[in-house]
C-alpha positions in Angstrom: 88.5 118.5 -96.5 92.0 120.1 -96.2 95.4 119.4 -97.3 96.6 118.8 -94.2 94.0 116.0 -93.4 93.8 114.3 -96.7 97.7 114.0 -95.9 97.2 112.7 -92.5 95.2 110.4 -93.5 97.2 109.5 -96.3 100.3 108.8 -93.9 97.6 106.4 -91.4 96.4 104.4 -94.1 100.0 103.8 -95.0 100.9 102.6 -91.9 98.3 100.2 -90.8 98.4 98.9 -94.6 101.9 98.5 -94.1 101.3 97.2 -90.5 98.7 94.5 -91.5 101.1 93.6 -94.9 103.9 92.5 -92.4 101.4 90.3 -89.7 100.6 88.8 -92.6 104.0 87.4 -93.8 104.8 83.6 -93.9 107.0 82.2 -91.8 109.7 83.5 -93.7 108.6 86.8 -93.0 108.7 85.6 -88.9 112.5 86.7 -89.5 112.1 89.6 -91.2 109.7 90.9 -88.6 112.2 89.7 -85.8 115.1 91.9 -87.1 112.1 94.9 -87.7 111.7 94.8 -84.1 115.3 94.9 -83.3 115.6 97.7 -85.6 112.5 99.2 -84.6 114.1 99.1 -81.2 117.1 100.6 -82.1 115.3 103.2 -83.2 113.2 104.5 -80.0 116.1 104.3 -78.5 118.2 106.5 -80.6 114.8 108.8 -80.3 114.3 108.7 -76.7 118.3 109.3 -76.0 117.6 112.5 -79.1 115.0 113.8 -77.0 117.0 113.2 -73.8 119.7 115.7 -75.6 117.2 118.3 -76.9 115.3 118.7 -73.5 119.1 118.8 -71.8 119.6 121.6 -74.7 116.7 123.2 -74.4 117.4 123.8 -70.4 120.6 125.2 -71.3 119.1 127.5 -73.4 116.3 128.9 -70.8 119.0 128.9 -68.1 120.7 131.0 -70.4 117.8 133.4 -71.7 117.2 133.6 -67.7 120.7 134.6 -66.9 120.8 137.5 -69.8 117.0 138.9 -68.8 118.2 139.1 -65.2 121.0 141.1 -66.2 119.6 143.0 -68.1 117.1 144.0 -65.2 119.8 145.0 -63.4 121.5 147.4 -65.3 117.9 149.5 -66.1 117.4 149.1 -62.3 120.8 150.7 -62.1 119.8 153.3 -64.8 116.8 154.5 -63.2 118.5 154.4 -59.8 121.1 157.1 -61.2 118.1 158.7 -62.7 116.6 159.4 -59.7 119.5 160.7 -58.3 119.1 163.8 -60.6 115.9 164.5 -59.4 
């Protein structure tokens, strides 16, 4: 078995132990879970308006790379065009 499975697996069994440890809860624990799923909320939204950003970011960035590549086309399409001229 690898590392990186025996860690995966490590990281699932976590979860669903810690997953079936909070379902079972009294009904004190009824509050605690209500505020986890605030929380929990919270925090796929903070994720999804991350991801929001990075894909905004990320088309900035290809716009960008775009931009530079066609440039850079030009001036060798330039160069060779003066090139030819020599011929």
């Amino acid at each position: 078995m690898s590392k990186g499975n025996f860690l995966l697996g490590m990281a699932l069994g976590t979860m669903v132990g810690g997953a079936l440890g909070v379902l079972s809860m009294t009904r004190k624990g009824r509050r605690w879970r209500r505020d986890m799923k605030r929380k929990l909320e919270d925090l796929q939204d903070d994720v999804c308006e991350f991801i929001e950003k990075a894909k905004d970011k990320a088309a900035d960035v290809k716009d960008d790379v775009i931009d530079k590549i066609n440039k850079d086309v030009e001036a060798l399409k330039e160069k060779v065009d003066v090139s030819e001229d020599y011929d």
